[in-house]
VEXMARSE-734969 format. One record per residue (C-alpha): residue number from 1; residue in three letters; x, y, z. Coordinates in Angstrom, 3 decimals, m for minus. Example, Ala and Ser with C-alpha at 12.3 -4.5 7.8 and 13.67 -1.06 7.14 Angstrom:
BEGIN
{pt 1; "ALA"; {12.300; m4.500; 7.800}},
{pt 2; "SER"; {13.670; m1.060; 7.140}},
! end
This chain:
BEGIN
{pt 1; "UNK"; {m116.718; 56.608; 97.510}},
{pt 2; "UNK"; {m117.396; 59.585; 94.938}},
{pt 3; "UNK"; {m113.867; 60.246; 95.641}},
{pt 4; "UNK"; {m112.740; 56.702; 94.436}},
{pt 5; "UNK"; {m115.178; 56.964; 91.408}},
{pt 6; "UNK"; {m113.848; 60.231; 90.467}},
{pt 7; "UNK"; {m110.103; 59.562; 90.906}},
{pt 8; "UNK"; {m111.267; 56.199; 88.598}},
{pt 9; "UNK"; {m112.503; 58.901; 85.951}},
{pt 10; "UNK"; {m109.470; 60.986; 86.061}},
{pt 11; "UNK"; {m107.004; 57.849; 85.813}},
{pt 12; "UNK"; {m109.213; 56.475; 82.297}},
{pt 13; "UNK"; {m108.998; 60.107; 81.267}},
{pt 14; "UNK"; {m105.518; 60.229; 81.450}},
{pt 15; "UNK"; {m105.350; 57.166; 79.998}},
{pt 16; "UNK"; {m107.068; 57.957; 77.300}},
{pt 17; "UNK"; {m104.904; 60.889; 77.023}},
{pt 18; "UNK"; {m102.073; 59.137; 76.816}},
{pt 19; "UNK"; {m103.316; 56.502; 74.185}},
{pt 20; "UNK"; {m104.060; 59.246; 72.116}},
{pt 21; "UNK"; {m100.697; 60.530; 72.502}},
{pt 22; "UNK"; {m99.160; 57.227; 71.371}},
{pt 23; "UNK"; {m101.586; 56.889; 68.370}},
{pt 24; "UNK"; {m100.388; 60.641; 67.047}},
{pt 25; "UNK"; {m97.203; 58.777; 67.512}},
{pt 26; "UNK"; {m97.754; 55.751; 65.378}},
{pt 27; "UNK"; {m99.265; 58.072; 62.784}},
{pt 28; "UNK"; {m96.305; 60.269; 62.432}},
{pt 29; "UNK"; {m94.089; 57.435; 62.041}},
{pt 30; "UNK"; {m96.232; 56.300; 59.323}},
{pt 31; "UNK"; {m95.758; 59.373; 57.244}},
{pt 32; "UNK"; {m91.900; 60.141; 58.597}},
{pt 33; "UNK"; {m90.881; 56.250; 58.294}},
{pt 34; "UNK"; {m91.130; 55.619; 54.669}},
{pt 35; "UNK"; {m89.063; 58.840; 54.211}},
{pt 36; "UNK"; {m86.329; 58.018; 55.986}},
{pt 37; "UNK"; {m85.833; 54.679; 54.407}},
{pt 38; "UNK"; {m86.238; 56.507; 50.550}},
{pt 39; "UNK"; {m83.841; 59.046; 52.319}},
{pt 40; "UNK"; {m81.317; 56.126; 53.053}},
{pt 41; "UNK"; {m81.981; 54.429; 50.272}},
{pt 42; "UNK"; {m81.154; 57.519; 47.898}},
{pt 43; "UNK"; {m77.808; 57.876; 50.154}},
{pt 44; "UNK"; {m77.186; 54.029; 49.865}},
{pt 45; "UNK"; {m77.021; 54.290; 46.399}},
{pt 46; "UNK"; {m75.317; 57.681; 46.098}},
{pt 47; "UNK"; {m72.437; 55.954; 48.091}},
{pt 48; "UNK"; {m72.451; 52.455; 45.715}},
{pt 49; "UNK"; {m72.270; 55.166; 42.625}},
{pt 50; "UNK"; {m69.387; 56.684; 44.413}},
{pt 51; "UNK"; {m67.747; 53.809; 45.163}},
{pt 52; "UNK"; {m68.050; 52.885; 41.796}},
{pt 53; "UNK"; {m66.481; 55.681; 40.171}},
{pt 54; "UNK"; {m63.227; 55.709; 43.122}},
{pt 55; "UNK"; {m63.081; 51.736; 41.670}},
{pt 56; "UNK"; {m63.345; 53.361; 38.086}},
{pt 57; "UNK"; {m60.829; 56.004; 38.560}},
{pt 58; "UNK"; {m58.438; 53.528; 40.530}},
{pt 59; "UNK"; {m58.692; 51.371; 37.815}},
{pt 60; "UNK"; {m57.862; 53.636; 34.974}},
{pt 61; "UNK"; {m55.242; 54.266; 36.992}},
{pt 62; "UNK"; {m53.737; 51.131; 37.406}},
{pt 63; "UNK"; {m54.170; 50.429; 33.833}},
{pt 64; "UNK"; {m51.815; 53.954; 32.891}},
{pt 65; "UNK"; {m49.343; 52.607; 35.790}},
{pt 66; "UNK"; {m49.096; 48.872; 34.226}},
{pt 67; "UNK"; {m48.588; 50.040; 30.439}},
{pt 68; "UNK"; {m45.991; 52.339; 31.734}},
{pt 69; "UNK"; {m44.320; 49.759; 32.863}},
{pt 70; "UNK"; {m44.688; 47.165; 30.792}},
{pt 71; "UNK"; {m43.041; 49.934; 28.279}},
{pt 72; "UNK"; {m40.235; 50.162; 30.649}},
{pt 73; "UNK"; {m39.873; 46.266; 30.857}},
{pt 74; "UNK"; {m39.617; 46.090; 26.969}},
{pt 75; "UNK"; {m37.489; 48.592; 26.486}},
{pt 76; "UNK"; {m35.044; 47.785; 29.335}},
{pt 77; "UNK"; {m35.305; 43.796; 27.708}},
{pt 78; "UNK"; {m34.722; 45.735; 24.095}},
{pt 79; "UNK"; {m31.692; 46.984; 25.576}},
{pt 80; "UNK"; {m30.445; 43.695; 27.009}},
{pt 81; "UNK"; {m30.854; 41.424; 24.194}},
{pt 82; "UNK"; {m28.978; 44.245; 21.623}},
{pt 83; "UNK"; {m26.227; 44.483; 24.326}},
{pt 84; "UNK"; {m26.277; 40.337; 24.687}},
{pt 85; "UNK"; {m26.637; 40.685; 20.593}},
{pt 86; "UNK"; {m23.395; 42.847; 20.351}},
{pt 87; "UNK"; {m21.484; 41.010; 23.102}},
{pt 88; "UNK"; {m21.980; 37.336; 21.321}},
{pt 89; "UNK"; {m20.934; 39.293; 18.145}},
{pt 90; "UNK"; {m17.325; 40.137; 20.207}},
{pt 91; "UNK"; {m17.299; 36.385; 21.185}},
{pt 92; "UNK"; {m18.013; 34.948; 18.188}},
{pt 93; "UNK"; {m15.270; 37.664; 16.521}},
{pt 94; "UNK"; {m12.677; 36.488; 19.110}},
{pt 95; "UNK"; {m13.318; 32.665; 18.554}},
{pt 96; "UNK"; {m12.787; 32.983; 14.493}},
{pt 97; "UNK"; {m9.307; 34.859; 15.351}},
{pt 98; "UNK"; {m8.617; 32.430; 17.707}},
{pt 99; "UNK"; {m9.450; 29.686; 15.599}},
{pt 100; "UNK"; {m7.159; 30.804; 12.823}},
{pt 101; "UNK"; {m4.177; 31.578; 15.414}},
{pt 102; "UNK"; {m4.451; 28.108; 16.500}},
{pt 103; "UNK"; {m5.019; 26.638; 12.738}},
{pt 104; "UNK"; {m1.583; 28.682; 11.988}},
{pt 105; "UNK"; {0.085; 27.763; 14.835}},
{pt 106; "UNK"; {m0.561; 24.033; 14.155}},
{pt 107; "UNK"; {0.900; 24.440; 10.460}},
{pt 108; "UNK"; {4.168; 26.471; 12.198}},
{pt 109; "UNK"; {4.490; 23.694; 14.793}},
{pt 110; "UNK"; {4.100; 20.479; 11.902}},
{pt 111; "UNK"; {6.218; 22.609; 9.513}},
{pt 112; "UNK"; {9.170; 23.802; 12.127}},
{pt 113; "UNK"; {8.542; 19.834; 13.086}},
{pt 114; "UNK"; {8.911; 18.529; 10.272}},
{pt 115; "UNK"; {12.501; 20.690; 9.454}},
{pt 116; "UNK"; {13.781; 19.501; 13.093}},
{pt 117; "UNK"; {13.242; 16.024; 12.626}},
{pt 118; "UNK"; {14.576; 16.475; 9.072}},
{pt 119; "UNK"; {17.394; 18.181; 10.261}},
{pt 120; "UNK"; {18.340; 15.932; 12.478}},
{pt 121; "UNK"; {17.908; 12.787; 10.525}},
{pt 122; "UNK"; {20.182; 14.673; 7.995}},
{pt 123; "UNK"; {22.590; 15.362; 10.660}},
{pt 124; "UNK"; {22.551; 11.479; 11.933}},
{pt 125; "UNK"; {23.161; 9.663; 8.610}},
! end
């Protein structure tokens, strides 16, 4: 039976051992935890500050690319409207000539009219 006690001893022992072990454990996790999460907290917000300037610099970006063309638009619609501009001026030209052609033509047609019909009631009396 001192056999049995002694093997009892040895098995608490390293027990006890092995307790200890896990307490050493739990103590440097105490010290090493907090660390790591101020570690990852300090990367956390070195990303979001990152992140923040790529949306910045993509922004900026954007902006330069939308006033260049907006400046394109307005100039291209400048460009457009003068041509429309100069093209109603070539109608509008066209229409007064036309007007006038047809304004003469109607006085040629009543006056050469009126000499026919004359004529001939001249020639029928």
């Amino acid at each position: 039976m001192a056999s049995t006690q002694t093997m009892r001893e040895a098995l608490v022992a390293e027990l006890i051992g092995d307790v200890d072990a896990l307490l050493q454990r739990v103590e440097a996790l105490r010290t090493t935890l907090p660390e790591a999460g101020t570690a990852a907290a300090a990367q956390v917000q070195a990303a979001g500050t990152q992140a923040a300037n790529d949306i910045a610099v993509a922004s900026d970006r954007l902006k330069a690319d939308l006033a260049r063309q907006a400046e394109t638009l307005r100039h291209t619609l400048y460009s457009v409207t003068h041509e429309a501009r100069e093209a109603a001026k070539i109608v509008d030209g066209t229409a007064q000539r036309f007007g006038r052609f047809a304004l003469l033509a109607g006085f040629g047609g009543g006056i050469l009219g009126g000499v026919l019909v004359g004529l001939a009631l001249a020639f029928q009396w």
